[in-house]
C-alpha positions in Angstrom: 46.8 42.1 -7.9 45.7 44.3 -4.8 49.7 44.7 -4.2 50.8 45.7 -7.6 48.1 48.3 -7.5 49.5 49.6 -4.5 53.0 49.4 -5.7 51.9 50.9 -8.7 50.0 54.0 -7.0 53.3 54.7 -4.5 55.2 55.0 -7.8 52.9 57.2 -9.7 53.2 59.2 -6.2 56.9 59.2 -6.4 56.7 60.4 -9.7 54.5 63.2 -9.3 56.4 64.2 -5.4 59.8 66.2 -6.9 60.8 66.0 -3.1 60.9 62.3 -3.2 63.4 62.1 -6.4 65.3 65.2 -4.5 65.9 63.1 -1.2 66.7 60.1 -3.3 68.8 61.5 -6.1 69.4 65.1 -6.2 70.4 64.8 -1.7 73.1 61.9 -2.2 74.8 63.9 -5.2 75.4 67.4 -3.2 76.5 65.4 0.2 79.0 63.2 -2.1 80.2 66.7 -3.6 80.2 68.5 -0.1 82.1 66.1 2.2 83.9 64.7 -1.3 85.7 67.8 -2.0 84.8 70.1 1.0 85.3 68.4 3.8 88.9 67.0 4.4 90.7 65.3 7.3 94.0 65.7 6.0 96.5 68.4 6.7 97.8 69.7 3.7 99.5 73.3 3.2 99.5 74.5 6.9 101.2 77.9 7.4 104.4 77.5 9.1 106.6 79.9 10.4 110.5 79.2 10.6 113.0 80.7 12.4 116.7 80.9 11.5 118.9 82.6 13.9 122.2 81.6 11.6 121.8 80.8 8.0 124.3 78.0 6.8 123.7 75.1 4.0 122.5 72.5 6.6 119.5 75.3 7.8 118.9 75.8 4.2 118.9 72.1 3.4 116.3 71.2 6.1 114.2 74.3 5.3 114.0 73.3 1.5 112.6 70.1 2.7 110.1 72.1 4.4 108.9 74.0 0.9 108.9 71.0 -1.1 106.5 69.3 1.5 102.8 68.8 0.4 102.2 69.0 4.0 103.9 72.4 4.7 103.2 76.0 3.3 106.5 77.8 5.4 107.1 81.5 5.7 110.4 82.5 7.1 110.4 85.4 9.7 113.1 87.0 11.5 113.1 86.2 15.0 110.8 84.3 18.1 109.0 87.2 18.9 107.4 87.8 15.3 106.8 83.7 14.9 105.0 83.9 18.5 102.9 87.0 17.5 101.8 84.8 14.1 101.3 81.9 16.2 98.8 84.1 18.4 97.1 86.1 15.7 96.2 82.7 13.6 98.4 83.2 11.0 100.5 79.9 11.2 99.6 76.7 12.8 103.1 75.8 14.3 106.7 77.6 14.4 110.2 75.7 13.5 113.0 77.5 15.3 116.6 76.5 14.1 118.8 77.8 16.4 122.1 79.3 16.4 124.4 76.1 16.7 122.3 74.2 14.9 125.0 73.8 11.7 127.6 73.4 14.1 126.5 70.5 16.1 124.6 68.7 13.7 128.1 68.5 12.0 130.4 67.4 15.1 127.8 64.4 16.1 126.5 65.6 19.4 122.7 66.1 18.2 121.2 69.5 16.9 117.8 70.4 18.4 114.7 71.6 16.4 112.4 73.9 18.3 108.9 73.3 17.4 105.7 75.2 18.8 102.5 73.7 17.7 98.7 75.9 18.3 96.8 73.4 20.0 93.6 74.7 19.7 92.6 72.1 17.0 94.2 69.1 18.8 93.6 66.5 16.0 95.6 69.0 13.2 98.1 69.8 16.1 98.8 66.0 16.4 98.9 65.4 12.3 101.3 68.4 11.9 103.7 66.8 15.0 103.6 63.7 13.5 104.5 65.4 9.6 107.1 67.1 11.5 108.0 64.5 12.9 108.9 62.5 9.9 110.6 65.2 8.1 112.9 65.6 10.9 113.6 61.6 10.6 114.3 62.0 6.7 116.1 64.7 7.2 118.6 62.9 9.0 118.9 60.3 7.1 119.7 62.2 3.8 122.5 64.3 6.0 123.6 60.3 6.8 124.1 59.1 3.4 125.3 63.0 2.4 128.5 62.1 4.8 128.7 58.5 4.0 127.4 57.7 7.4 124.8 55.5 9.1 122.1 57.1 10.8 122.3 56.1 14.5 119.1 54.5 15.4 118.0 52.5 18.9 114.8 51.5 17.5 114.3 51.3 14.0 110.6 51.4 12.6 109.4 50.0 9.3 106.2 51.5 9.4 103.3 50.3 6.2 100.2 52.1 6.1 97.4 49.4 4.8 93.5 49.7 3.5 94.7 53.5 2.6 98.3 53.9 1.9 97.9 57.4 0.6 96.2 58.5 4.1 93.5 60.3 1.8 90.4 61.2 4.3 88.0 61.0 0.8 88.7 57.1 1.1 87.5 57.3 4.4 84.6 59.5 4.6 82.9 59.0 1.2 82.2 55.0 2.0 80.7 55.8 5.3 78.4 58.5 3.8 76.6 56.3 2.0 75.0 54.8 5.0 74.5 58.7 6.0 72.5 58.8 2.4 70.7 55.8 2.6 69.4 56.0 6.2 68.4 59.5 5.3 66.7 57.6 1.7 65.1 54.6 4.4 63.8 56.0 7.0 62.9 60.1 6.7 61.3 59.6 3.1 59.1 56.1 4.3 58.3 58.3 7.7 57.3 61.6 5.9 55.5 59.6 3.0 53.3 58.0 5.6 52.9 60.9 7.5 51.4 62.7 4.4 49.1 60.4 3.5 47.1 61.2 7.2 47.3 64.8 6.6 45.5 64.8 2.8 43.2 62.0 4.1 44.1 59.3 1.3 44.9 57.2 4.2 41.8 57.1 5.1 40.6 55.6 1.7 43.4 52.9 1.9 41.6 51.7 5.0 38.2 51.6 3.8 39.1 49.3 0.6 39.4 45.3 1.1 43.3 45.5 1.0 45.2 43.8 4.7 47.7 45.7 6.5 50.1 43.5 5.2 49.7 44.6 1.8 49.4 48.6 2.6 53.1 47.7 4.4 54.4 45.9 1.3 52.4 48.1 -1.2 55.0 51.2 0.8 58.4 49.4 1.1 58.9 48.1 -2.0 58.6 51.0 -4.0 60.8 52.9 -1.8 63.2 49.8 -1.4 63.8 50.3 -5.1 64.0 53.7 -5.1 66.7 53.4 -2.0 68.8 50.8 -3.7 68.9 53.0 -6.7 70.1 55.9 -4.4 72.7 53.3 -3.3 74.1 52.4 -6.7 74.3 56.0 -7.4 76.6 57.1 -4.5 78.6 54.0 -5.0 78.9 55.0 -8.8 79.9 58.4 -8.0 82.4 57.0 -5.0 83.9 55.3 -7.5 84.5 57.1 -10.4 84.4 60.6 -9.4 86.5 60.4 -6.0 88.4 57.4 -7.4 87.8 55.3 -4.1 89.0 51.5 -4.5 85.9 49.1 -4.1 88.3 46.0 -3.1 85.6 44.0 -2.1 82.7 42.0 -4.0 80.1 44.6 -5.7 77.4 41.9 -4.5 78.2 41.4 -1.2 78.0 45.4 -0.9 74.4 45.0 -2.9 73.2 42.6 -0.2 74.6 43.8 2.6 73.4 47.6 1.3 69.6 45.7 0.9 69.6 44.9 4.5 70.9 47.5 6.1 67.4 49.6 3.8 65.2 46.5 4.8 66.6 48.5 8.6 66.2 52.2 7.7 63.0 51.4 6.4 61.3 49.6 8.9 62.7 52.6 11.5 60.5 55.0 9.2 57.6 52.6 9.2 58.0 52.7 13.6 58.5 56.2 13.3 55.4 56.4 11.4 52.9 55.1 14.0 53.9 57.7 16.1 52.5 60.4 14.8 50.6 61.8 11.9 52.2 64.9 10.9 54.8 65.8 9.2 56.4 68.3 11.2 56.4 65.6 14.3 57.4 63.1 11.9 60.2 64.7 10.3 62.0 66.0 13.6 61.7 62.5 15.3 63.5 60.7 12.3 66.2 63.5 12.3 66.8 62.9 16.2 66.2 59.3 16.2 68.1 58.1 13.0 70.1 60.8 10.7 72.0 62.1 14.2 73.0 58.5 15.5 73.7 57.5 11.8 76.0 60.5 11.7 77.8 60.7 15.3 77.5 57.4 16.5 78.4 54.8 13.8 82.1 55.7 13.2 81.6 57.7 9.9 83.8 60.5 11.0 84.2 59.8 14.6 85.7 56.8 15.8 83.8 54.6 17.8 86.9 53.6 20.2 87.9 56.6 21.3 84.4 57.6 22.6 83.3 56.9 26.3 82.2 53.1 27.6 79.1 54.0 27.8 78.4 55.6 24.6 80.5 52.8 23.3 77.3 50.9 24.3 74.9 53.3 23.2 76.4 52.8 19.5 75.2 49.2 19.1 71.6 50.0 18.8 72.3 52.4 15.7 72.2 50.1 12.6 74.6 52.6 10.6 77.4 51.5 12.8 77.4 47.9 11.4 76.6 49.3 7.6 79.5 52.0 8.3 82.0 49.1 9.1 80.9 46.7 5.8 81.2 49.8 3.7 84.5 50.5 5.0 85.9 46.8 4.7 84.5 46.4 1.4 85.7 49.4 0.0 89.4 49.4 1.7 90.2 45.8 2.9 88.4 43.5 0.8 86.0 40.1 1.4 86.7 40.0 5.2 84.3 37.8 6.8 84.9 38.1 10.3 83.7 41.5 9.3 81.0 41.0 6.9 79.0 37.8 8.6 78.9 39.5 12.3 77.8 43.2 11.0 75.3 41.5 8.4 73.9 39.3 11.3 73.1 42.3 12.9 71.5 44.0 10.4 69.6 41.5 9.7 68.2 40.9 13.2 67.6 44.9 13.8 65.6 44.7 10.0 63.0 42.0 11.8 63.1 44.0 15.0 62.0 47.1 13.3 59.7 45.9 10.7 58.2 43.2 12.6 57.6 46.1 15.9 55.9 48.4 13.4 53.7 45.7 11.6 52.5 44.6 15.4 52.1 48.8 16.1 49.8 49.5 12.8 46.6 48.7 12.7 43.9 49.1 10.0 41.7 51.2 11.7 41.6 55.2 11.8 42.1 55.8 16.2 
């Protein structure tokens, strides 16, 4: 009885705090729209100059291929100088320079060279456009091949497949991995700040002086906001799925439990967070540093993990949104993998205990 009036006054509180319902419903719709259709990985439409010292139907062959690209907006200027000054001012992010004899000895077999000059100053688009460039260049050839009823002369031959995301979209990438973004944001700033109010407008206070255990007070605070993450969970997955059109390959239950733990986490972080201090202010900047940060750079949601330094590498496993970033992935892209799912879950699970279990030994009912 004691715990369902607890529950009961968290939710009338949740009802009557709009900044509660904002951080668990209004926050997870603009970050879904934000990095959903603002925020892209991709290269698509990059200015590109081309040069042409001698027109000829081969030039104009290969530079049609350019237009019709996706990945490609060209603009043809008339010699190096003008394509370098672009380069320099910003205006295109590479330069294709067809050179005089390019007709001439594509045609008599001895190889025509494409110039290419890329801007660097963005190395992960200067990379993406190499690689586009790249594979034009290759299909290129191979329609001037089958144009002379040749075969295209290859030493190594690759039969590339692209799997999880064959259409290379960044959306299918980044809006799984935001959810644990949402959720740890849902888990551990709301329980921290909720907490952390209570002190300041003294109702704390009366919780203590009533015949309720610690135990309960705990309980009476997670549930309510377990409820109300999960609900922020289905949400983001809803609009993952039907707004940005991002497969969910993988069991919807597995992603419910798995999703349930990796709260059980977040919360218990905001519960820690709690003890330390009991204003908001303190509160709020600590669970920013401490969890949103790590959750964002260091569990793989935009950077990868890999490519980071050993030691930061090592850093990463004590952020519980690194394991939660790789289920979401796998569920969403690959499927029911559970080499995956068990060893991530596992963790999860053991960081849940850690954190709930340290702040249930750190809280005590008394008011020093």
């Amino acid at each position: 009885m004691r715990l369902r009036a607890l529950m009961r006054k968290e939710g009338l509180q949740i009802l009557r705090d709009p900044s509660a319902i904002a951080i668990a419903f209004v926050l997870p719709v603009l970050l879904l729209l934000l990095f959903g259709y603002g925020v892209s990985l991709d290269a698509r439409h990059v200015p590109l100059a081309v040069v042409v010292e001698r027109a000829s139907p081969l030039t104009e062959s290969f530079v049609s291929g350019l237009r019709g690209s996706a990945q490609f907006a060209p603009r043809e200027l008339a010699d190096m100088r003008a394509a370098r000054q672009a380069l320099a001012a910003g205006q295109v992010r590479a330069i294709v320079h067809l050179r005089g004899d390019f007709a001439r000895r594509a045609l008599d077999g001895r190889g025509a060279d494409v110039g290419v000059w890329v801007d660097g100053v963005d190395a992960n688009t200067a990379r993406i456009v190499q690689g586009y460039l790249r594979g034009m260049w290759h299909d290129w050839l191979q329609q001037l091949a089958q144009a002379r009823a040749t075969k295209l002369r290859e030493p190594v031959r690759v039969d590339d497949r692209v799997w999880f995301n064959p259409a290379l979209r960044s959306r299918d990438f980044l809006v799984p991995g935001l959810v644990a973004v949402i959720m740890t944001l849902i888990g551990a700033l709301l329980t921290a700040l909720v907490v952390a109010r209570e002190w300041e407008r003294g109702t704390m206070e009366a919780l203590m002086a009533t015949p309720v255990s610690m135990d309960e007070i705990l309980l009476g605070k997670l549930l309510p906001y377990f409820m109300l993450g999960m609900g922020g969970m289905l949400l983001s997955v809803a609009m993952a799925r039907w707004m940005f059109l991002v497969p969910l390959r993988g069991s919807l239950w597995l992603l419910v439990a798995c999703s349930a733990l990796f709260l059980l986490a977040a919360l218990g972080m905001g519960l820690l967070i709690s003890t330390l201090a009991k204003s908001q202010f303190v509160v709020a900047q600590v669970a920013v540093i401490a969890t949103f940060l790590p959750a964002f750079i260091l569990s793989g949601f935009i950077f990868d993990i890999g490519s980071m330094p050993q030691a930061v590498r090592v850093l990463s496993h004590v952020v519980a949104a690194r394991y939660f970033v790789s289920i979401l992935h796998t569920l969403f892209l690959a499927g029911d993998i559970p080499g995956v799912l068990l060893g991530n879950s596992a963790a999860l699970a053991l960081m849940a205990l850690v954190f709930v279990g340290v702040a249930r030994l750190r809280t005590r009912k008394g008011l020093d």
